[in-house]
N, C-alpha and C positions, 0 to 999 in steps of 0.2 A: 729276448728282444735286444736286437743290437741298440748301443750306446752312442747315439751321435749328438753333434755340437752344429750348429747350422749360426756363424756372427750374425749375417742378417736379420732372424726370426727366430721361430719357433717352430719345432717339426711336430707333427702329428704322430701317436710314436706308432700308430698303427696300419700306418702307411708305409711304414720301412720293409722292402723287400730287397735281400740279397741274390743277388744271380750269379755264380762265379764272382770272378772279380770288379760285377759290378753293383753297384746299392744307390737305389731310388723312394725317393718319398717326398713329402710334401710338408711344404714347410710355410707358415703366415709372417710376412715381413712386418718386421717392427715398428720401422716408418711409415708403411701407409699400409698396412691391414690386408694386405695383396697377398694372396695366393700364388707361391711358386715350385711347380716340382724340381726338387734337385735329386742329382746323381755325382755320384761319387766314381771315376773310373773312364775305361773307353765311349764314349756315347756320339759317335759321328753320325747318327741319324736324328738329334735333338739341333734345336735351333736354341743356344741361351747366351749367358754370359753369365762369365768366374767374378763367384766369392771374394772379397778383399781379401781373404788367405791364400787364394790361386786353389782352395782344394776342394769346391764342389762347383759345378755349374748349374745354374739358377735358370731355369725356362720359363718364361709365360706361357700359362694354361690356352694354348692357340689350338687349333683345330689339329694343327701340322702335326704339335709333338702329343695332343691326344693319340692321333692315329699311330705315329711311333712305338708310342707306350703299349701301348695294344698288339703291337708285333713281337714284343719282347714279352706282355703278360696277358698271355692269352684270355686267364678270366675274367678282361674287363672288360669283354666282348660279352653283347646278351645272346641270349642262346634260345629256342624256343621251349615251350616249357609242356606240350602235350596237354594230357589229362590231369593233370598230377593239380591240385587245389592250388590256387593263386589269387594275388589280391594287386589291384593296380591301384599305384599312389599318382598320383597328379600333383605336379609342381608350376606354376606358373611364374615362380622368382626364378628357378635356377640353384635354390641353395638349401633343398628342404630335403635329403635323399640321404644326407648322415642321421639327421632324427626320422625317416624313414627306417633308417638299419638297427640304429638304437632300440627303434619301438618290436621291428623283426625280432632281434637278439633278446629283447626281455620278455617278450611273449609267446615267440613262436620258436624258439633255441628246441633241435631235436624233433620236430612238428614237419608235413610235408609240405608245407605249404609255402610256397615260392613264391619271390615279389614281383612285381614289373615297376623299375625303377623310372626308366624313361617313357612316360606316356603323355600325349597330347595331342587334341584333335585338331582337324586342317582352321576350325573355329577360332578355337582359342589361341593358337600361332599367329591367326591374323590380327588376334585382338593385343596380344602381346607383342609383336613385330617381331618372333623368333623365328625360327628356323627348326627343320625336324634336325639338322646334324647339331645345333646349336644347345636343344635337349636334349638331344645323347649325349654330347660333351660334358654339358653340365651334370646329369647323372651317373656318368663314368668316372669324374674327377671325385664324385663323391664315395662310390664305390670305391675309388683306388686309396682315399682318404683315412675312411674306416675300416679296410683290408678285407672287405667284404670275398669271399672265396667261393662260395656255393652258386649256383645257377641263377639267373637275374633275366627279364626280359624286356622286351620295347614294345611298345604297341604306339602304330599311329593308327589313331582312336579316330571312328566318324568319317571314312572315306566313301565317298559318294561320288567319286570319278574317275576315272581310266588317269587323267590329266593330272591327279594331285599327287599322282603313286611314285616318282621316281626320286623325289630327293629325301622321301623315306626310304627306298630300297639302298639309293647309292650309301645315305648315313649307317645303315647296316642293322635296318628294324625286323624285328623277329616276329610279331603279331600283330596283323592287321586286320583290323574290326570294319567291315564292310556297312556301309548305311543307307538301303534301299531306301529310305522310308519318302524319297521324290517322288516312288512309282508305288508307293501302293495307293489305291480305290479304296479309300475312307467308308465312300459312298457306300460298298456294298455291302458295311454292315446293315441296312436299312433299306438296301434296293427290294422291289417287287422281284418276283422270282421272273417273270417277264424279262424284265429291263436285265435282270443277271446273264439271261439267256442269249439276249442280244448283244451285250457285253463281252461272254465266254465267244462268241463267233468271230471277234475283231481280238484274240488275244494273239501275242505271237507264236504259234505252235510250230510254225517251222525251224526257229530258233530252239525251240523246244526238243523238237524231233519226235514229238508226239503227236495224237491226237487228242480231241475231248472222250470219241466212244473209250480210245484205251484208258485213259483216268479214270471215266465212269466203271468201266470193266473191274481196273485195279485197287479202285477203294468201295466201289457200292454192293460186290457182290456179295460177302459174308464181313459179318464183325471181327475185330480183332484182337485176339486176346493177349493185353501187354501184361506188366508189372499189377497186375492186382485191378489192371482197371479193363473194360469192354467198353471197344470205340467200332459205333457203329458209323458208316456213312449213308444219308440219303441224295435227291440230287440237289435238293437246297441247300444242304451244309455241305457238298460238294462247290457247288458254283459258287457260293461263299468265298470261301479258302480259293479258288481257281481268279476270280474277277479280284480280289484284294489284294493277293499275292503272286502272280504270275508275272507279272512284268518286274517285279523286285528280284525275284527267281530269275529271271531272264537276265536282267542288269545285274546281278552281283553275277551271275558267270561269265558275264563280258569283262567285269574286274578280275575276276579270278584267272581267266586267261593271261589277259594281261600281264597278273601279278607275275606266275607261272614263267611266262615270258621274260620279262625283266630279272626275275628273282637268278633263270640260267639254271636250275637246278638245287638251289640251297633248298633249303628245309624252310618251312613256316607256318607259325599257327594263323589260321583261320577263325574270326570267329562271323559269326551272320547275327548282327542287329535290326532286331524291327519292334523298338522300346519305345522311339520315337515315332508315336503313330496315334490319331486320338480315340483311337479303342483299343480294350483290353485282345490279347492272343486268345481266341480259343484253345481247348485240347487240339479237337479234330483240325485247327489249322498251324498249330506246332509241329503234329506228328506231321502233317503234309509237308512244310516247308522242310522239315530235318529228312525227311522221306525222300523229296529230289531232289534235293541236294548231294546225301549221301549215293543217291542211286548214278547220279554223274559226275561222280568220282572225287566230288569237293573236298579240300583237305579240311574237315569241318573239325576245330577241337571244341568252340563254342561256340552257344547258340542264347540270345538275349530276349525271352520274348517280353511283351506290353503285358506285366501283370495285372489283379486288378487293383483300386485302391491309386492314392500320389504317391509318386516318387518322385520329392521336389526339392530342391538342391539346399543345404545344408543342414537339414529339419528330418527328424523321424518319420515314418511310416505314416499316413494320413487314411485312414482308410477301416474297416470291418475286419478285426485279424482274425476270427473264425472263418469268415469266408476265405480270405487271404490264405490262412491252412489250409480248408478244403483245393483250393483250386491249385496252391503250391503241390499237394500229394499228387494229384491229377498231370500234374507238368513233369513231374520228376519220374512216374511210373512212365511217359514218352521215354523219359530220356536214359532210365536204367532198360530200356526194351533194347534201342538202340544201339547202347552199350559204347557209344561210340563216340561223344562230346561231354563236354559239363554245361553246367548250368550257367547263366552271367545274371550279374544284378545288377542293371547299370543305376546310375545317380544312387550309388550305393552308401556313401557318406550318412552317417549317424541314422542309420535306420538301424536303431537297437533292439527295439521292440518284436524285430521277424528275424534279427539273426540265429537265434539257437532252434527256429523251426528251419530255416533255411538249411543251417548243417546237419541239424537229425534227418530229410529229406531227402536232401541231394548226397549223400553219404561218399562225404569229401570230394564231388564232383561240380566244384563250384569255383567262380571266379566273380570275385567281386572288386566293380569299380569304382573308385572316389576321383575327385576330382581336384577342387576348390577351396577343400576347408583347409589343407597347408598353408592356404593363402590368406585363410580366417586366423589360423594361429599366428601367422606374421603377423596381421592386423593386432591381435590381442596383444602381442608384446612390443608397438607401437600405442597399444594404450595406457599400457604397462609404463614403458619405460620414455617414452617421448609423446605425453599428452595433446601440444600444442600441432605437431604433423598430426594424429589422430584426429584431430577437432576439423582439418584442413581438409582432410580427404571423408570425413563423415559428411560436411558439409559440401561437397561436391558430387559427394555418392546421392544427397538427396534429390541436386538437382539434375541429375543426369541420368534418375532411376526411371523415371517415364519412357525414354528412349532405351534405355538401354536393354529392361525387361522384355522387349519384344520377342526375340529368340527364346525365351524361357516359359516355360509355366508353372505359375507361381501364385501363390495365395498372396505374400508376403504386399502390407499396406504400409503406405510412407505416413496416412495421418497417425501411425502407432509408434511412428520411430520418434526420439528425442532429437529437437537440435542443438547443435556444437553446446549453444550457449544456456540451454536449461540443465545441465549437466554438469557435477564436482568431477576433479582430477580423479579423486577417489571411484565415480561410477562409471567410467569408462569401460574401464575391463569388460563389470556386465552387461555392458549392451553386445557383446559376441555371444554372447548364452541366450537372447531372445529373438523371438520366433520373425519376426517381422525386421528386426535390425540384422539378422542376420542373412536374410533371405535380399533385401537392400544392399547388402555389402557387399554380398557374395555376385552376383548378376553385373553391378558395377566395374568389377575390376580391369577390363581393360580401361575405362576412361581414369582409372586411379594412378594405374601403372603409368596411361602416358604422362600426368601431369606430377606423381609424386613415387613413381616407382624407384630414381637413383637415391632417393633420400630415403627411401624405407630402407634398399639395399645396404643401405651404409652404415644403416641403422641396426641391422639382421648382421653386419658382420662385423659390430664391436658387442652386440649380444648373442653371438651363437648360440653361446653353452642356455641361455633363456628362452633361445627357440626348440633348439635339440629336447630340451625338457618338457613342451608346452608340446611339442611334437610325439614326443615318446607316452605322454599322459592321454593327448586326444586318440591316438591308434589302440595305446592300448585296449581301450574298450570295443574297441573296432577286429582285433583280429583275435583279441580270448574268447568267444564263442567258436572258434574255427580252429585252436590252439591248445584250448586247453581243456 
């Protein structure tokens, strides 16, 4: 490790990279806790100002000298990440992706399993007022931080339009998680075979380039023998799968062109979500949707479907886990037949209970998603270490949880949450451990961020080393069934 001295700050020492005769790292200023990369040497593509020595120049972390940095160090570019077992962190501060590395490096050190640092849906950027280049940034500065070197990736999470894809492509995202779930027919899980029938006649097959008889032809005429299981089709669990999902199949290849298009040739992962939908995926309509998709030519590496049981944002598994087994073996025997995507788990966060069936199952063909709870662990060490903002924003999360829950679904009840004022300094902390305060916090966070987000921030970066810890402690448990 080279030895440097930086008057303004303190340099991170693992962020120091030598290139020839020049040397870049990152350094926290004394005076005001600010974030600056310096280099030492020629750097006429940086925009900064010199050191009071005159001997390193000092850049704000701007979009400009991001993209600089990245021409000089290749691997702070994400990269697409294929098959290979991954796990998406969700940051909605901007400053969670070093105790994301930390938790990588002490549990998964040697392990295939590869992170996606920058991830956030078109949702939750609105709800945060960020930007897709503005999370890349912030999780590339973090990467460059902790010298992170191995493969890393992007996902803009939840895209549901032709419209929302370019200022992810231009930021230079590697996985884009597609989300039909506008166009599927809820209805037909419970349609008369009748009403399917008439349904199936108005679907669009010319977009398709099919017919109904060739589908009928290509799934009803014999069973099919996958991974251990026999999937027979008739023309009910046909028309099923056809009326539910056909127009999702139809729209995400309108994105995929698109993407295609934009993308110019780069490389990217693909993944097809249909988690958000208010029924469980069948088999027979897993194998069908991974079936045309792959059949026209999709770059598919993941596929999300609607298991059964909750999957509700910061809380464990809700749900029957024997059946949960059963139907997990069932999904995974699709997906080892195919051979040819992983599994995804989306709103994947502390669901401990189905992780170590999930990895025996998908046999490291698995990507699982978190979100939010980075942003629970910020909260905790705001209850932690500055009780009276905690009191400020618990008490605004109450009143603003009616509204805000509506995009979610969620168990979690406000007459079970404590307010500000029946609560010691001391029982803060655990209200982020309980089921209903946690489910309350987490849903809230953009109305928090807008009225109390620059004070957390400032709060998260005179306590890093207490977030990095709270960070490294809550993943751990999260990625050692997958690791170890």
């Amino acid at each position: 490790m080279l030895q440097l001295n930086c008057p303004e700050g303190s340099i991170y020492p693992r962020s120091v990279v030598r290139q020839g005769d020049v040397t870049y790292f990152l350094c926290k200023l004394h005076d005001s806790s600010e974030q600056r990369l310096g280099i030492i040497g020629s750097a006429p593509d940086f925009l900064g100002a010199l050191s009071r020595d005159g001997e390193i120049l000092l850049c704000p972390l701007s979009a400009e000298n991001a993209a600089a940095l990245q021409e000089h160090l290749p691997w702070l570019r994400p990269v697409p990440l294929g098959r290979r077992a991954s796990f998406g962190f969700g940051d909605r501060l901007g400053c969670a992706t070093p105790g994301h590395i930390q938790a990588m490096r002490a549990t998964c050190a040697g392990q295939p399993m590869a992170p996606i640092y920058a991830q956030q849906s078109v949702r939750e950027n609105t709800r945060t007022g960020r930007t897709p280049r503005q999370v890349m940034d912030f999780a590339m500065w973090g990467v460059f931080q902790e010298g992170w070197r191995d493969p890393w990736g992007a996902d803009a999470d939840h895209v549901k339009e032709v419209a929302v894809l370019a200022p992810f492509v231009e930021a230079g995202y590697t996985f884009y998680t597609i989300d039909p779930s506008d166009h599927v027919d809820n209805d037909a899980q419970t349609d008369s075979v009748d009403v399917l029938r008439a349904k199936a006649a108005d679907l669009p097959w010319d977009q398709l380039g099919v017919t109904y008889d060739d589908l009928h032809r290509d799934y009803c005429q014999g069973p099919f023998d996958l991974d251990g299981l026999t999937l027979a089709f008739n023309e009910e669990i046909l028309l099923r799968a056809l009326v539910k999902y056909v127009r999702a199949i139809a729209h995400a290849l309108t994105i995929i062109q698109a993407l295609d298009e934009q993308m110019g040739g780069r490389p990217y992962d693909l993944e097809m979500s249909v988690d958000e939908t208010d029924t469980p995926t069948s088999i027979h309509e897993h194998f069908f949707i991974a079936n045309e998709l792959l059949r026209r030519g999709a770059p598919l590496v993941s596929l999300a479907p609607r298991f059964v049981g909750k999957f509700q944002k910061g809380v464990d598994y809700m749900g029957d886990l024997a059946e949960f087994e059963t139907e997990l073996a069932r999904h995974t025997a699709i997906l080892h037949h195919f051979d040819a995507y992983k599994l995804s788990v989306h709103t994947g966060s502390d669901k401990f209970s189905i992780y170590p069936a999930i990895n025996r199952y998908a046999r490291g063909y698995v990507h699982v998603k978190t979100a939010g709870t980075s942003y629970l662990e910020a909260l905790r060490v705001a209850a932690s270490e500055d009780p009276a903002l905690f009191r400020r924003m618990l008490t605004l999360a109450r009143a603003r949880f009616e509204h805000d829950r509506k995009t979610y679904y969620i168990d979690g009840r406000l007459d079970r949450v404590p307010t500000a004022e029946e609560l010691t300094d001391a029982a803060l902390p655990g209200l982020l451990d309980q089921f209903d305060a946690r489910q309350v916090l987490h849903v809230t966070f953009g109305s928090i961020l807008d009225e109390y987000g620059d004070e957390l921030q400032q709060l998260l970066t005179v306590r890093e080393d207490e977030y990095r810890a709270d960070l490294e402690k809550h993943f751990e448990r999260h990625l050692a069934p997958f690791c170890r």
